[in-house]
C-alpha positions as CSV (number, residue, x, y, z in Angstrom):
1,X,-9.2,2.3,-1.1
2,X,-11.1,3.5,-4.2
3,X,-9.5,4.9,-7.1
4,X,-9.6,8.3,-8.0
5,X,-10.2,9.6,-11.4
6,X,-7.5,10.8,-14.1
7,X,-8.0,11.5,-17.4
8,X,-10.8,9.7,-17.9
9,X,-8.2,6.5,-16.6
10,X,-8.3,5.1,-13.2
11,X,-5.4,5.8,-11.2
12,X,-5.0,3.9,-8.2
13,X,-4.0,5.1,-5.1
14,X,-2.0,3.9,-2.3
15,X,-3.6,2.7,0.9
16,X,-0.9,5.0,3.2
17,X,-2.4,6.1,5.9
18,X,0.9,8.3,6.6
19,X,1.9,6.3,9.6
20,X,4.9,4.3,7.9
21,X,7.6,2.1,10.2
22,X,8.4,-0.9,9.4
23,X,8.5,-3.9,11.2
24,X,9.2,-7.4,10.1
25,X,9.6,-6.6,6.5
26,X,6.0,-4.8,6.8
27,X,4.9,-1.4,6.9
28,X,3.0,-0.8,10.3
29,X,0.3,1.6,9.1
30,X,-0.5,0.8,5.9
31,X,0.5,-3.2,5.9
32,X,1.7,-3.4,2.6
33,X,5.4,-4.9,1.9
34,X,8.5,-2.7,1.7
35,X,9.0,-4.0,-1.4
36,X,5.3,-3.2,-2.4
37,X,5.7,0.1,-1.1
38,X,9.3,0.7,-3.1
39,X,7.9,-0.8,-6.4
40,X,4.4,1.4,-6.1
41,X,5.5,3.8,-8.9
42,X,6.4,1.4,-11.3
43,X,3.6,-0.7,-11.0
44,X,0.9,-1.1,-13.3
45,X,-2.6,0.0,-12.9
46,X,-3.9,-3.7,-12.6
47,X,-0.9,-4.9,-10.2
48,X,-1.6,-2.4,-8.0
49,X,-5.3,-3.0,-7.6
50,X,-4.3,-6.5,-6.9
51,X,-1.9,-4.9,-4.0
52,X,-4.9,-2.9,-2.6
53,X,-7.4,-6.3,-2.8
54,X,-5.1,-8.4,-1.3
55,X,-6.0,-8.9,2.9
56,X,-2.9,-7.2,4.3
57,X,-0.2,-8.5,7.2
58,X,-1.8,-7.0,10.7
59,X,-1.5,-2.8,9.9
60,X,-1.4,-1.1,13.1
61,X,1.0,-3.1,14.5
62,X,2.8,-1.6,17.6
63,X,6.8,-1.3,17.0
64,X,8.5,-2.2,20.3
65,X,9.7,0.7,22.0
C-alpha cells in the first residue's frame, strides 16, 4: 500500500480491498486483525505503517458457506 499525500504529511492508507468478513478473528480481504481494523483511526501515522509492513494472516480466505 503506498501512502498518499496530505498536507505535505504522509497519510497512510488502509490496505481494504472492500471485501471485509471476518473469519477467525481476521478480516478475509484485507488480512488485517479486527482489532487492527477497529483501532485504524486512532492509530498513529508510524503504527500504522508498521500494520501495512507486517506479512498478513492468509487474505482471501474463503468463509465456509
Amino acid at each position: 500500500m503506498k501512502p498518499s499525500k496530505s498536507n505535505s504529511a504522509i497519510a497512510y492508507k488502509t490496505d481494504c480491498i472492500g471485501q471485509c468478513h471476518r473469519l477467525k478473528g481476521y478480516c478475509t480481504g484485507c488480512g488485517r486483525t479486527s482489532e487492527e481494523i477497529f483501532d485504524w483511526i486512532i492509530l498513529s501515522e508510524a503504527e500504522k505503517q508498521a500494520i501495512l509492513h507486517t506479512p498478513r494472516h492468509d487474505s482471501n480466505i474463503q468463509a465456509d458457506k
